[in-house]
C-alpha positions as CSV (number, residue, x, y, z in Angstrom):
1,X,-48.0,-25.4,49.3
2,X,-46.4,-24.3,46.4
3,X,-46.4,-21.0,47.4
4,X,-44.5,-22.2,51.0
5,X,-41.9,-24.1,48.8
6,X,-41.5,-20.7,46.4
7,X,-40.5,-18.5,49.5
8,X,-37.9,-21.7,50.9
9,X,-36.4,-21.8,48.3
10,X,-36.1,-18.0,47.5
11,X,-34.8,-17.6,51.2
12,X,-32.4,-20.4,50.7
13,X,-31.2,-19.0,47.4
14,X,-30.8,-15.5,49.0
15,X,-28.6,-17.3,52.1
16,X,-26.0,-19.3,50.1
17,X,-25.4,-15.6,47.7
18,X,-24.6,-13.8,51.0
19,X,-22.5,-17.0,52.1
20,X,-20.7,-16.5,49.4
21,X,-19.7,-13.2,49.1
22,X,-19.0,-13.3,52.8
23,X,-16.6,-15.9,51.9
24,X,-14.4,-13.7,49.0
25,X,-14.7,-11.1,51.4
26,X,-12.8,-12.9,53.9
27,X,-10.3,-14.9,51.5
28,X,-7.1,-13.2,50.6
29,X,-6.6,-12.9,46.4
30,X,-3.8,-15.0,45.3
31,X,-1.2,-13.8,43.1
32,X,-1.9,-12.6,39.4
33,X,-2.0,-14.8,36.5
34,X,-1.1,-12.0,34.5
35,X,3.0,-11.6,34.4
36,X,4.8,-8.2,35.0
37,X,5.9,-7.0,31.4
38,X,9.2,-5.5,31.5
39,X,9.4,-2.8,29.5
40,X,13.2,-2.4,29.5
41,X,15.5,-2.8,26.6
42,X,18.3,-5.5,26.9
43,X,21.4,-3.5,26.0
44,X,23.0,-7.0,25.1
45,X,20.3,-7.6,22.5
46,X,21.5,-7.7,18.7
47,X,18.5,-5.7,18.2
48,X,18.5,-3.3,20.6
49,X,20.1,-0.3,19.0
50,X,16.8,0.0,16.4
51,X,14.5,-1.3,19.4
52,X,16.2,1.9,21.3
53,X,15.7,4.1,18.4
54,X,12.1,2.7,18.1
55,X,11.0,3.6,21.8
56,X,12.8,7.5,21.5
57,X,11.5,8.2,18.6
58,X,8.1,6.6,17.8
59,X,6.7,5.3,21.2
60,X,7.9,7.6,23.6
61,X,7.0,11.0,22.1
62,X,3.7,9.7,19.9
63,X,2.6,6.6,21.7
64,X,3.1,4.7,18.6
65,X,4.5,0.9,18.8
66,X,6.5,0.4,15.5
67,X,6.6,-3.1,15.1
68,X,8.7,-5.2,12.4
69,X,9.3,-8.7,13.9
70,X,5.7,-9.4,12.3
71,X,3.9,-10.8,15.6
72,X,1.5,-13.3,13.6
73,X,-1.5,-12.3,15.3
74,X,-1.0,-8.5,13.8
75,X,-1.4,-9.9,10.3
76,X,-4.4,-11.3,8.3
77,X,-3.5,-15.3,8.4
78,X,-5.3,-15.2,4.7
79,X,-1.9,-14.3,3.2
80,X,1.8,-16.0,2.8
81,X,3.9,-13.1,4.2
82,X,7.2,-13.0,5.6
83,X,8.9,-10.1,8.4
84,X,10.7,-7.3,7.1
85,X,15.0,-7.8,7.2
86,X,16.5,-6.3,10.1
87,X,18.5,-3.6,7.9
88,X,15.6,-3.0,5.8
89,X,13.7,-2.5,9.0
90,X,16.3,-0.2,10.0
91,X,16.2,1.8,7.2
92,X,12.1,2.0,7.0
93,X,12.3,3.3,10.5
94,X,14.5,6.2,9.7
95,X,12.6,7.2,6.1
96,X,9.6,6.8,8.0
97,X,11.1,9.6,10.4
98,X,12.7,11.6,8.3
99,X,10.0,11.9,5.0
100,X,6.8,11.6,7.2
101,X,6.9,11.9,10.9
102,X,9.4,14.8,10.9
103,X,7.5,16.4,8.3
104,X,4.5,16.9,9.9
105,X,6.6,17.8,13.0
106,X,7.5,20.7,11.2
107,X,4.4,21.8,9.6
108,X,2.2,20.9,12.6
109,X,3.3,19.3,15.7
110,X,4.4,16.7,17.7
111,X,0.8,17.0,19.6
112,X,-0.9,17.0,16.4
113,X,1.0,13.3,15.8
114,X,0.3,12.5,18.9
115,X,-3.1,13.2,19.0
116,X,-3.8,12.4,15.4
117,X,-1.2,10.1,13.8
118,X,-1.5,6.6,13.9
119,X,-0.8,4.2,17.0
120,X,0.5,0.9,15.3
121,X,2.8,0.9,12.3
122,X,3.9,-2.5,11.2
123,X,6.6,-3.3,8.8
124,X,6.1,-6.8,6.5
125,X,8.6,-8.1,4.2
126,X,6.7,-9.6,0.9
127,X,3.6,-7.8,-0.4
128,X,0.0,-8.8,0.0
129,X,-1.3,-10.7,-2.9
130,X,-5.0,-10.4,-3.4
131,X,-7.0,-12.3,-7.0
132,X,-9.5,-9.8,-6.2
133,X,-7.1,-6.6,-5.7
134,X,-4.0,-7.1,-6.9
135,X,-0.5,-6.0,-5.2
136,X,-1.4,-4.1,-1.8
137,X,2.1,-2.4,-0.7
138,X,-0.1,0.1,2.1
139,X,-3.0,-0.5,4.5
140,X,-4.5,1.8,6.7
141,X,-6.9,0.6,9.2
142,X,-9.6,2.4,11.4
143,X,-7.4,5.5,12.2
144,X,-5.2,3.6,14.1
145,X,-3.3,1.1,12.0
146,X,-1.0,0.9,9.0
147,X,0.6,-1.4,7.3
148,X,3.6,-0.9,4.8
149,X,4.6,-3.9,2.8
150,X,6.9,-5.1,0.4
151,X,9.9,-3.7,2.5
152,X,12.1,-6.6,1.7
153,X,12.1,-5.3,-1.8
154,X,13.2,-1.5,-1.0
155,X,16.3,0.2,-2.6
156,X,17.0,2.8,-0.2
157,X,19.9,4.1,-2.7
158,X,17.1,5.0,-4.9
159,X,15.5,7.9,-4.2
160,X,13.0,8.2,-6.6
161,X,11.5,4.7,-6.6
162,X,11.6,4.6,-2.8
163,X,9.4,8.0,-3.1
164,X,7.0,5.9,-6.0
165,X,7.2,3.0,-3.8
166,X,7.2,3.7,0.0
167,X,6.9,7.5,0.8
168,X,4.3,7.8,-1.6
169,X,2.4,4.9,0.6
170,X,2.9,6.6,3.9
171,X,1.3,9.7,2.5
172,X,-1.0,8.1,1.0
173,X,-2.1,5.5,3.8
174,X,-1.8,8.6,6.6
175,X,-4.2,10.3,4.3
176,X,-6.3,7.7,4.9
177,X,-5.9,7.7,8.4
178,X,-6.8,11.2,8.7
179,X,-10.2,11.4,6.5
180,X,-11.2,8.3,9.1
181,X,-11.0,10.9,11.6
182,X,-12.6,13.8,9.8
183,X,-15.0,13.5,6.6
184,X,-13.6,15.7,3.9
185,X,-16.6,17.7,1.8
186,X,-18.5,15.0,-0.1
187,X,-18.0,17.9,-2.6
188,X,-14.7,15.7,-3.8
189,X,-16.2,12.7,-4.6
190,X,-19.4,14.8,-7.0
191,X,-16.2,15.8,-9.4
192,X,-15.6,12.2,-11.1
193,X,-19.4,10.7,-9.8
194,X,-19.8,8.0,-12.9
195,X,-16.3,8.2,-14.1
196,X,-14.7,5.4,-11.3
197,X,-13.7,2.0,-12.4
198,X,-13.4,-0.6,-9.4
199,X,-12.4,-3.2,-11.4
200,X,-10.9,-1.8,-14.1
201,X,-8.5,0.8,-12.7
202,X,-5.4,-1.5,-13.0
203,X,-4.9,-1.7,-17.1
204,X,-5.3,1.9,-17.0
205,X,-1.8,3.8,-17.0
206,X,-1.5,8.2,-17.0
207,X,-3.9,8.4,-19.5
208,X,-6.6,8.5,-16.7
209,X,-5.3,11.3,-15.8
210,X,-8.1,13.1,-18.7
211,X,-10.8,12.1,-16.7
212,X,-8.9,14.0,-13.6
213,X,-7.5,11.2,-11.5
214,X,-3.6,11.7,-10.8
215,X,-3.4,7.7,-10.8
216,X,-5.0,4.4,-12.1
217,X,-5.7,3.4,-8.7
218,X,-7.0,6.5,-7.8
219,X,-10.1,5.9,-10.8
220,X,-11.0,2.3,-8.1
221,X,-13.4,4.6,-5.9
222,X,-13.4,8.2,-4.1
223,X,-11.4,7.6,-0.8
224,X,-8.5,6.3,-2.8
225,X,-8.9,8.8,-5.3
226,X,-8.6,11.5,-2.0
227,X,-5.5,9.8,-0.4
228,X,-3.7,9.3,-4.3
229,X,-4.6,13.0,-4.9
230,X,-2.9,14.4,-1.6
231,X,0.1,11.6,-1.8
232,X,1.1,12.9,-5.7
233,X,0.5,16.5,-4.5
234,X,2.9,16.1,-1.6
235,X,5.8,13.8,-3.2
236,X,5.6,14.5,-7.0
237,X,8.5,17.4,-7.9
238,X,7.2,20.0,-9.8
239,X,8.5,19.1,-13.2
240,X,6.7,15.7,-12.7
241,X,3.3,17.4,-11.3
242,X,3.0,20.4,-14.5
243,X,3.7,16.6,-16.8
244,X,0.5,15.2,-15.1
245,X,-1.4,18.7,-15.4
246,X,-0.3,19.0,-19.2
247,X,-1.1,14.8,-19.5
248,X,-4.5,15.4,-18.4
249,X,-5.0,18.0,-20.8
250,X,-4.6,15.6,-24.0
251,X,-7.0,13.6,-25.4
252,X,-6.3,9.6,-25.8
253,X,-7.1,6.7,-28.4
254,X,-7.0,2.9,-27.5
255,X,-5.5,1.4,-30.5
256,X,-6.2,-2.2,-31.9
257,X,-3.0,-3.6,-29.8
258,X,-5.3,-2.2,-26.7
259,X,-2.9,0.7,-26.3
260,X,-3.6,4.1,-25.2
261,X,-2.0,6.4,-27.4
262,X,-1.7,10.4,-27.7
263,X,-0.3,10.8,-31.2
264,X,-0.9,9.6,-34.7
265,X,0.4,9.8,-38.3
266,X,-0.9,8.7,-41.6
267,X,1.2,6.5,-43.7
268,X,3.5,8.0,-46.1
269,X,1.8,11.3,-45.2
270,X,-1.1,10.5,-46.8
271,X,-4.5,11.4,-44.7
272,X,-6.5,9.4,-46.8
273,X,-5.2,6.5,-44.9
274,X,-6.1,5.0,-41.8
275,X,-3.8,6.7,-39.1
276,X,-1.3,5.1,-37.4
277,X,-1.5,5.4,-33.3
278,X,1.7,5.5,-31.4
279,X,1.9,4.5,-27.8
280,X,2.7,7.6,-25.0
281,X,6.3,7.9,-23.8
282,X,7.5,6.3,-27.4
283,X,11.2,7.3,-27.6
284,X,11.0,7.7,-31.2
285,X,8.4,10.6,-30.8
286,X,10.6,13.9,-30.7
287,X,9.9,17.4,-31.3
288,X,11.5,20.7,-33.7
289,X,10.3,24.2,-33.0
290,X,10.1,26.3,-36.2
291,X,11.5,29.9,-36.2
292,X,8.5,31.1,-35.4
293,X,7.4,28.7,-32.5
294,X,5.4,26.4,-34.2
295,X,6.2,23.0,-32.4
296,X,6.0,20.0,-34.9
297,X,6.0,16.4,-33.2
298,X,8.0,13.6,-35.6
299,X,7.6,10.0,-35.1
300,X,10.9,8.2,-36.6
301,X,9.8,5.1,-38.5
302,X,12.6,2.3,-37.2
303,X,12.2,1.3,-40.8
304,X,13.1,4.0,-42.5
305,X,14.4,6.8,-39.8
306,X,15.3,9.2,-42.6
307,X,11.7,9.5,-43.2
308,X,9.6,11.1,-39.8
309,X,6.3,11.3,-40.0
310,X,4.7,14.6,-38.7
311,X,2.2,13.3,-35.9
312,X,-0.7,14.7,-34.6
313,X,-2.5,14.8,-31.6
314,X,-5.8,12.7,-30.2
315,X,-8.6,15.1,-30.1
316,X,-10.0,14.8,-26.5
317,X,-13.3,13.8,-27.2
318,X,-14.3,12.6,-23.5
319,X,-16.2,15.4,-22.4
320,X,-14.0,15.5,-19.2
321,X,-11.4,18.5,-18.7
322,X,-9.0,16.5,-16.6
323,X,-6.5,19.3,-15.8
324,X,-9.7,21.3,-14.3
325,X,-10.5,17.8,-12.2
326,X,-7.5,17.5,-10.7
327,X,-6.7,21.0,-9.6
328,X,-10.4,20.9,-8.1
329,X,-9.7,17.8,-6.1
330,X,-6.0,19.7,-5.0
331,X,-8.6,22.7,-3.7
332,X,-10.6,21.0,-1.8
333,X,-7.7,18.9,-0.3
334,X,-5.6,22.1,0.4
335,X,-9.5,23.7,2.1
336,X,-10.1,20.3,4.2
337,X,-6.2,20.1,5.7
338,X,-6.8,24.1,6.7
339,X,-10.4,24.0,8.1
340,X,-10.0,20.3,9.9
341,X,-6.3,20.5,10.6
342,X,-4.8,24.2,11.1
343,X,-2.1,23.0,8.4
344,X,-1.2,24.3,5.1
345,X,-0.9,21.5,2.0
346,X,1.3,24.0,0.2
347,X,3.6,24.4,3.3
348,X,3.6,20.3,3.8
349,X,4.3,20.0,-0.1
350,X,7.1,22.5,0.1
351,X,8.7,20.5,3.2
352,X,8.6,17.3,1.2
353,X,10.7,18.8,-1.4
354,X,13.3,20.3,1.1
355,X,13.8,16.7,2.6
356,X,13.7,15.4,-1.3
357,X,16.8,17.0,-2.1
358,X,18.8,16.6,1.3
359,X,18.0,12.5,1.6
360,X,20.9,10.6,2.2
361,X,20.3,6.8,3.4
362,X,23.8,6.5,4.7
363,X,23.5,9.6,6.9
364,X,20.0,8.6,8.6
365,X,20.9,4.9,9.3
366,X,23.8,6.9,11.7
367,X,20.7,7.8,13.6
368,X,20.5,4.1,14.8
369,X,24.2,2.3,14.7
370,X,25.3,5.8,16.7
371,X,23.2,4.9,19.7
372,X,25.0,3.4,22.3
């Protein structure tokens, strides 16, 4: 009997699924609850002119949506943050363009952006505030993402501290994106094994730079120390690039105060005492090349300034050659963008400089009041 009941209700089972599908065979779909989206731009927007620029420029030829009206579901609901301002939002857009996209444009290609770069870049006003890690003004995320805050806060009049501030970032952050796409040689992160700091990397300043990173936050761990060490290469002048070399060459003390310091003196000239340590990038430290080319370094006592001290420098007693460290980590950067990418770092360094010294903020925001 059970066995008579089993096959009933099998067959029954088997009947009302064929019922059914006969029946959504022979009903007609209703209309969509999904809406059209239309893609247009509304020329009588008071937005539309960056919103035009936006779609030419960033969607259009790299199928990348540039977003900086902060959609709260883009954005890590963790944090306080606020949108970017519409004119700084403007003027992020063109920088972006200008000291990044066009760039690689040039060095590359518009495929290689398109096939490469990222596919979301949002804009937020404040920075991120973390008790864990600090101030984060750059995120990159998966290959595909990144996030620039702190716009709110640029000076686009300022070259120098937008390039510390926001083109370094981009470099840094599309670094990122690109070694989440292909591995550089694990050969990088042997160089300084033992010598990285997580959570000690921010109350360390250039001194760092003798154990051969080019940044503080470059010591936190190796894939920061990759994208720092390709983002200084790229945006640092020269001048400021042979300071870091010649930085990383010097050895360093941590005074009593907590201080790193480079030079010392003794006390009325008199090595017998306990020296004196004087913090790096001291004003009163000057220097006075003798006839023959001897370089003598003074400290000026505030004190008595008619009475310099000759000071010396720290031996460099940390077994690390930091100049050597660096310039490896440059090598294998400059290898990996050749070998993964077809593109040379020198070439992308060089075109960086070119656009350093022909920025003008007031000239690239025509880019987007000009459109009509």
């Amino acid at each position: 009997m059970k066995k008579i009941q089993y096959y009933i209700s099998a067959f029954l089972l088997v009947a009302v699924a064929a019922m059914s599908l006969s029946s959504c065979d022979d009903d007609k779909l209703g209309p969509t609850i999904f809406p059209e989206v239309d893609e247009s731009l509304d020329p009588s927007s008071t937005t539309y002119k960056l919103d035009k620029f936006l779609k030419d420029n960033y969607l259009d030829p790299f199928n990348l949506t540039f977003l900086y009206k902060m959609p709260d579901v883009s954005t890590n609901m963790n944090y306080n943050l606020v949108p970017a301002e519409y004119t700084k939002a403007i003027d992020m857009a063109v920088a972006c363009k200008y000291l990044w996209f066009d760039v690689y444009e040039t060095v590359a290609s518009k495929e290689f952006l398109k096939t490469y770069g990222p596919r979301i870049i949002l804009l937020v006003g404040s920075a991120q505030i973390s008790p864990n890690y600090g101030e984060t003004v750059g995120l990159a995320e998966g290959g595909v993402k990144i996030t620039l805050f702190k716009v709110n806060a640029m000076n686009p009049y300022n070259f120098w501290e937008m390039n510390d501030s926001y083109f370094h970032t981009m470099h840094h952050e599309f670094a990122h994106v690109l070694h989440q796409t292909k591995i550089y040689p694990t050969e990088f992160r042997e160089i300084s094994n033992g010598h990285y700091v997580p959570s000690e990397w921010r109350d360390r300043g250039v001194e760092i730079s003798s154990e051969g990173f080019v940044t503080g936050y470059a010591a936190s761990e190796y894939n920061e120390d990759f994208a720092e060490t390709v983002a200084c290469y790229i945006t640092y002048t020269d001048a400021r690039w042979e300071q870091l070399l010649e930085t990383a060459s010097c050895g360093w003390h941590k005074d009593k105060k907590g201080n790193y310091c480079r030079f010392f003196y003794y006390p009325q000239n008199d090595a017998t005492q306990d020296p004196v340590y004087v913090v790096q990038g001291d004003t009163q430290v000057t220097t006075k090349t003798d006839p023959d080319g001897t370089v003598h370094r003074y400290y000026y006592n505030p004190e008595n300034p008619r009475d310099p001290f000759i000071v010396y420098d720290v031996v460099d007693e940390d077994g690390i050659d930091g100049k050597k460290a660096i310039e490896q980590k440059v090598q294998i950067a400059r290898q990996w963008f050749h070998d993964a990418w077809g593109i040379d770092l020198d070439a992308l360094r060089q075109e960086v400089r070119d656009r350093q010294q022909t920025y003008n903020i007031v000239e690239l925001r025509k880019w987007v009041s000009e459109i009509q």
